[in-house]
N, C-alpha and C positions, 0 to 999 in steps of 0.2 A: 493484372486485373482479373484474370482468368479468361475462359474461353469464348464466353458469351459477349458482345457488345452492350454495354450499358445503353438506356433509352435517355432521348435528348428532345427538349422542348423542341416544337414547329412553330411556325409564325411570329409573332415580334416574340418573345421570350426565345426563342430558338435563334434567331438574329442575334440579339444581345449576349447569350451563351457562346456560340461561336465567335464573334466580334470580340469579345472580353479574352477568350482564351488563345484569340491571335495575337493579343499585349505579348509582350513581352513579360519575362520574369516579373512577377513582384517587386522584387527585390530593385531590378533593373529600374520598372518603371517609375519608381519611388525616386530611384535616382533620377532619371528622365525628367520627372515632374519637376525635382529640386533646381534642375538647371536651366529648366522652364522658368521658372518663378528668377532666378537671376538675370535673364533677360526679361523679363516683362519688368523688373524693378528699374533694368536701363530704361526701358522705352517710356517707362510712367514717369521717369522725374524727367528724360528729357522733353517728354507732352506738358508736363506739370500736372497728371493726375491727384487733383485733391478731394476732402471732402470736409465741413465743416460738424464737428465731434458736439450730438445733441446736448450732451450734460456740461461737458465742459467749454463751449465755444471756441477751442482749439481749431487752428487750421491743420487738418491733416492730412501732410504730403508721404507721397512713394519716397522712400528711402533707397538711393542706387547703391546695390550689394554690389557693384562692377566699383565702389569707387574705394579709396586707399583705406576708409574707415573698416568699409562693409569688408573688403578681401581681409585685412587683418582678422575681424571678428569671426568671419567662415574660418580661418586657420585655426584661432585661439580657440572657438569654442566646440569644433568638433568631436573632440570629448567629450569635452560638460553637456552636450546634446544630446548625445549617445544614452550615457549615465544616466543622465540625468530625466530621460523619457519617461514619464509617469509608468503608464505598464509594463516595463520591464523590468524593475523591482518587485511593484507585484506580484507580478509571475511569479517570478523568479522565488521572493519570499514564500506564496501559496502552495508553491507545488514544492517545495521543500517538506513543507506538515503534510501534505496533501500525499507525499511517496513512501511518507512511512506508513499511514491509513492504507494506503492502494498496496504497499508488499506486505501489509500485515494481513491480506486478504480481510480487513474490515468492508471496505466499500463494495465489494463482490458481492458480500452476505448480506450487505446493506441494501445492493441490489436484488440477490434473490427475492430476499423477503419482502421488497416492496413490490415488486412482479407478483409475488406469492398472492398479496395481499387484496392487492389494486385490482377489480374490476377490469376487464382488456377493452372494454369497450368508453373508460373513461382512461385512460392512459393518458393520450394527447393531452388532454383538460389538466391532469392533474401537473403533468409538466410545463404548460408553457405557464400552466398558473405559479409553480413551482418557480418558474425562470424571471416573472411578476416580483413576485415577493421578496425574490433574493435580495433585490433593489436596498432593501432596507440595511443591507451587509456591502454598504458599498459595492465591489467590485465583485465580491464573491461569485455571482452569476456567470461570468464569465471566463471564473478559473475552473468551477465545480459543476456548475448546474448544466452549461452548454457540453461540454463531454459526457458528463453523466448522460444527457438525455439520448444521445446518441449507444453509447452502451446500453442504456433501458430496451429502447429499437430493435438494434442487433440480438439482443437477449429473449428477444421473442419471435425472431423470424421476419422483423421487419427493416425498410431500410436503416441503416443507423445515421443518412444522412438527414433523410427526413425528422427522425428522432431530434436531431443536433439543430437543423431550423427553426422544429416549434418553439426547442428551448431560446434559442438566439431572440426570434421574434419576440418572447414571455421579457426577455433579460434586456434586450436594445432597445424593443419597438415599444414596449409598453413598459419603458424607464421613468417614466413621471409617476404611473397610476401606482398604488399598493393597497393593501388592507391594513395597513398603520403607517404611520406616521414617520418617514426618510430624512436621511442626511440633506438632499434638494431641499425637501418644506422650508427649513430655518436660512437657507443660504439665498434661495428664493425669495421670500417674505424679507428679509432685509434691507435686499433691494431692492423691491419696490417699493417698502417704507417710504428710502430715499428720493425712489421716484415720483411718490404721490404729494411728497413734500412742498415741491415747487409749488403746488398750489393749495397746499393745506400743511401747514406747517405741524398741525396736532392728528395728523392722520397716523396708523399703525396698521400695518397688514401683518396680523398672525399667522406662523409656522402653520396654524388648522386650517386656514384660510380656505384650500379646494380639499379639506378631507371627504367630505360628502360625493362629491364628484368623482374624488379618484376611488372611492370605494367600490362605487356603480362603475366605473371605468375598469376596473382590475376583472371583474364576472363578464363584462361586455366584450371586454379583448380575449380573454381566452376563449370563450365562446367563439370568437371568429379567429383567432389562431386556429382551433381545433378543422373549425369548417377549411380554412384554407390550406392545413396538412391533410386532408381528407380529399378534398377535392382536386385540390392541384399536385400539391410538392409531391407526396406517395405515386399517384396514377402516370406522372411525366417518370418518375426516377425508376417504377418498377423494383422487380426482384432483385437484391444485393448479390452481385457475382464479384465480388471483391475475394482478395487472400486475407483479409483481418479475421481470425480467428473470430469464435463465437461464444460470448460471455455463457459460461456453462453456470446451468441450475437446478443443481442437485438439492435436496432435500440439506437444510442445515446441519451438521456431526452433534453430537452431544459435546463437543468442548467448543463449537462453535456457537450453539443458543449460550453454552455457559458465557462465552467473549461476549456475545450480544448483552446479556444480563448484566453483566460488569459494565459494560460502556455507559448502557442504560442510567446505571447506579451513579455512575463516577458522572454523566452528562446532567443528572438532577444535582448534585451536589455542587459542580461546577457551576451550576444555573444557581445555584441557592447565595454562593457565594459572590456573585454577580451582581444576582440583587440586592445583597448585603452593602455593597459598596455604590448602588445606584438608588434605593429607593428614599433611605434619609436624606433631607435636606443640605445635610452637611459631609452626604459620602466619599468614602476617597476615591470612586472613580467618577462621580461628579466633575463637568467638567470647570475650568476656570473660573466662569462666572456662575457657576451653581447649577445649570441646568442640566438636562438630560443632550441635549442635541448636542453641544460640544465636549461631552462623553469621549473619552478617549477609545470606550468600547464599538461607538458607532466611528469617529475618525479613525481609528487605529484600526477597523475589524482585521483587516488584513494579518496582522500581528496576533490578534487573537485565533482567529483561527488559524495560524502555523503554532499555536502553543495549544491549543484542544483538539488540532487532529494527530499533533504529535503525540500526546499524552494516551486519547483514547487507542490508536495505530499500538502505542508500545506494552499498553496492558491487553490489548486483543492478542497481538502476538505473540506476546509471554502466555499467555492461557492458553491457546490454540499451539503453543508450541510452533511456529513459523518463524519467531526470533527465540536465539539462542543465547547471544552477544550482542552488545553494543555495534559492534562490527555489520551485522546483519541491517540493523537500525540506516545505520549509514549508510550502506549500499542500496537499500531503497529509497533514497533520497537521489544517488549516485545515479539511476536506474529510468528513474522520473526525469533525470535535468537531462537525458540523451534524448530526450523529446523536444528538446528547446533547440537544436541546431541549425535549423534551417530559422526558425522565430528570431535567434539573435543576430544572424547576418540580414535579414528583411529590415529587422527595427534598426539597423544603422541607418537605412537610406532614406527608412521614413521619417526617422528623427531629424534627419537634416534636410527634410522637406518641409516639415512643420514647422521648424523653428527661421526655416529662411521667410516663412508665409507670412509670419508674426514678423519677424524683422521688416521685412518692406512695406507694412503698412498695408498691404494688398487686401486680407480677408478686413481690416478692419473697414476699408473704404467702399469695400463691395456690398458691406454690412448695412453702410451708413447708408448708403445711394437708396439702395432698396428698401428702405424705410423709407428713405424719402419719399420715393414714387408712391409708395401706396397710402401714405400722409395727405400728400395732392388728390388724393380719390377720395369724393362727396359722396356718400353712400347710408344707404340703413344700414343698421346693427347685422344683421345676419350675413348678407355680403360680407360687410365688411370683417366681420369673424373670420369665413372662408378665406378672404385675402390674407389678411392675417396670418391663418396656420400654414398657407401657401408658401408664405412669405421666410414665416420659421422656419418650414422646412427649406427651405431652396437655400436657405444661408445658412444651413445646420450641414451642408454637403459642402462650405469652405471655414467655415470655424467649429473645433469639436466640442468646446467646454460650451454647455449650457448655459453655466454662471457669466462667462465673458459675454456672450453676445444677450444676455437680458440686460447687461451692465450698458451695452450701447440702446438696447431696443426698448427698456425699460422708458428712460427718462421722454423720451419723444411718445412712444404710446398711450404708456398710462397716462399723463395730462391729455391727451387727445383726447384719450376716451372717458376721464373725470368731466372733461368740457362739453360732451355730449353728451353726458347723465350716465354714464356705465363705471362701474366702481373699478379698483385697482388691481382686486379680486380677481374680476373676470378677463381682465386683460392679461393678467398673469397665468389664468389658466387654457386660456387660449392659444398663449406663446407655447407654452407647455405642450400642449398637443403636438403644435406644427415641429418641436423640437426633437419630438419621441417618435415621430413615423417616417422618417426617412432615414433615425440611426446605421437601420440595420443596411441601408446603401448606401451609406457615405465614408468614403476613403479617408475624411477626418476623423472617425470616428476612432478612439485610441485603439481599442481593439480589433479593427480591421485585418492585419495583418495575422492575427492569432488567429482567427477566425478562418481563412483561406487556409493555415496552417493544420486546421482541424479539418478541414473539408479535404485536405490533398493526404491524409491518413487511409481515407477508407475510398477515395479516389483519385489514383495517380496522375489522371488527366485535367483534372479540379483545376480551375483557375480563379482570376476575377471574374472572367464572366458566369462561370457556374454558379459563384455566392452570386451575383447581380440577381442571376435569372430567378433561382434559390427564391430570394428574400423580395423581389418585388410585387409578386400578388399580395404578402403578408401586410408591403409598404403600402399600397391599395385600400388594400379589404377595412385596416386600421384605419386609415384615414378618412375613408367613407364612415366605419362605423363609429365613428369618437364623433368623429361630425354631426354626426347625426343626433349622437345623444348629448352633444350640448345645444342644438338644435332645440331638439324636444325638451333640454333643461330650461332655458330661456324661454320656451312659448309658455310652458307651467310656472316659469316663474320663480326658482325652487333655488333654495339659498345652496353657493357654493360650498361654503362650510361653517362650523358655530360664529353667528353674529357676520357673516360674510356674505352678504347680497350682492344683488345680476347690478344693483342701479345706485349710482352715489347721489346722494340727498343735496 
């Protein structure tokens, strides 16, 4: 770590940092937690913890993993668990295009020059808003934009953990908002279709449904990401006395503006052909049923870009003379996945935490219960918002997929709040919030683990508690400020998005 002592929060933030970092391993606790959840599956089926499932009237009981079904399936499928962990192919796929980019020295130059370019005093801004948007590239955010922002940091003198936060906060916390239109809008909107249905059989909630919202939401959150790396994460973390070297920024070579100019070239062309295959109606990269949103560009991004940073990484590096051979290509690929080792022993134990979580019925009943109670509560509108995003978020820290837990929370809300006079709209964007501000502290969250993995890079002492302490002003500051401007959206009255009002007719 070097010679100096890193500085550590005081007070509840400095409780929580120390407390978190007395856990045990990651890796460990994930197990701990996993074996947790098979005793509480005994104790709930032998209690008879149930709950009654809003959409489908299903009784739904704890499932005991202690019993001959449950041990088989814990044997059978600890593989398929494993494997099968949504972000660890990701990974795994991104940072494959991603290592030929990075030893082609592309993302270096990519970095000077956007240091070069960037005002130092809008930095923050441009990153977490950076971390915002990614959103639209599914996961992107958090193979590229969360390390990036951390070398951007580093590359100027400042901490690179802080750097790496605001990105996180841009990419986790503010995962609903963007300035165009996400993979979430259409998977979201479908669901509550369904759910508005129950009592309007010709109702349709549009993929556009919160664009107006999240638009003002995407300027609103980086504005207070920026304030909350300024104020807090920076002044608590101090001077970086770490051994990670220091992204060096030298003025660009002349065969490297030349790399930049090709990329440039080759990244418009790629773009042209792109929308060659997406803007007719009848494009081949249209997706199945014709539209833009199940685009295999937007499902698959992950694919796409291990094939555009491949492509741009191998023509930089031929230009620049950094690759020679094929051989070269491949070793920085080689190069990149030795960063993954510590990431693929953790995601064993968390994958067989989350998948026991789902097996016993546990998050989905804790899910249900908690609707309920706040169903039972007689309230105005505005309250009852707040409860609401409370609400989202509290059961967004034991279920990580957003689509899953709207799928339970949909069908009971939106009728709630149609029966009140509030449209389906609003209940959906509401959920939304409460879903997106407690990401960046919830241990479901898929990327948790990678995340800690990034933090214990440029701090050997980094634990859970440090990402906790990290990320909880961010989890704060968001929540207050999204609060607030749906708050101010509903007293003005101000439609959600095209043809989507606060009030169902």
């Amino acid at each position: 770590m070097g010679s100096k002592k890193r500085l550590t929060n005081s007070g509840v933030l400095g409780w929580i940092e120390r407390g978190g970092n007395a856990l045990p391993h990651p890796a460990s606790l994930f197990g701990i937690l996993a074996l947790t959840v098979l005793i509480l599956s005994f104790v709930g089926y032998l209690f008879h913890w149930h709950a009654i499932h809003p959409s489908t009237g299903e009784d739904v009981q704890v499932i005991n993993l202690f019993s001959k079904d449950g041990l088989h399936r814990i044997l059978l499928d600890m593989v398929d668990n494993y494997t099968g962990f949504a972000p660890l192919g990701i990974v795994m796929v991104a940072l494959l295009g991603i290592g030929v980019a990075e030893s082609s020295g592309l993302i270096g130059a990519f970095i000077r020059l956007l240091v070069a370019k960037a005002p130092a005093q809008h930095l923050t801004f441009v990153i977490v808003l950076a971390g915002i948007i990614s959103n639209i590239a599914s996961d992107l955010g958090y193979v590229l934009i969360i390390p990036l922002g951390a070398i951007i940091f580093h590359s100027v003198g400042r901490h690179p953990i802080a750097g790496m936060a605001a990105a996180f906060a841009g990419v986790s916390g503010g995962f609903s908002a963007n300035l165009l239109i996400g993979t979430i809008d259409p998977l979201l909107a479908g669901l509550s279709t369904e759910a508005a249905r129950i009592l309007d059989v010709d109702y349709y909630v549009l993929p556009t449904a919160n664009y107006y919202f999240m638009v003002v939401s995407t300027v609103i959150l980086s504005l207070a990401g920026t304030w909350v790396t300024h104020r807090f994460v920076e002044p608590k973390l101090g001077a970086y006395v770490g051994d990670v070297p220091q992204e060096k920024l030298e003025k660009l070579s002349g065969k490297e503006k030349k790399g930049i100019k090709w990329v440039t070239f080759l990244t418009i062309i790629i773009s042209i052909i792109i929308g060659i295959g997406l803007i007719p109606e009848n494009g081949i990269l249209r997706g199945p049923d014709g539209t833009l949103f199940t685009s295999p560009i937007l499902k698959g991004f992950i694919g796409v870009l291990f094939i555009i940073a491949t492509i741009l990484g191998i023509v930089y590096g031929l230009i620049t003379g950094k690759f020679k051979n094929d051989a070269d290509v491949v070793k920085g690929m080689v190069d990149n996945f030795k960063t993954l080792a510590a990431f693929l022993v953790l995601v064993f134990f968390a994958a067989q935490f989350v998948a026991y979580f789902k097996w016993s019925n546990l998050g989905l009943i804790i899910a249900i219960k908690g609707a309920d109670v706040l169903q039972s509560l007689d309230m105005g509108l505005i309250p009852l918002v707040i409860l609401f995003i409370l609400l989202s978020g509290f059961i967004n820290m034991f279920m990580g997929s957003a689509s899953a837990k709207w799928a339970i929370l949909g069908p009971v809300f939106i009728p709630m709040f149609m029966l009140l006079g509030y449209s389906p709209e609003l209940s959906q964007v509401v959920y939304r919030i409460g879903d997106s501000v407690t990401n960046m502290i919830s241990p479901m969250m898929s990327f948790f683990a990678l995340i800690i993995v990034y933090f214990e890079k440029y701090d050997k002492q980094a634990g859970i508690g440090t990402l906790m302490s990290t990320m909880i002003p961010y989890s704060i500051v968001f929540f207050i400020s999204w609060s607030l401007l749906l708050i101010v959206w509903i007293l003005l009255n101000l439609p959600l998005g095209p043809g989507a009002g606060l009030y169902y007719p």
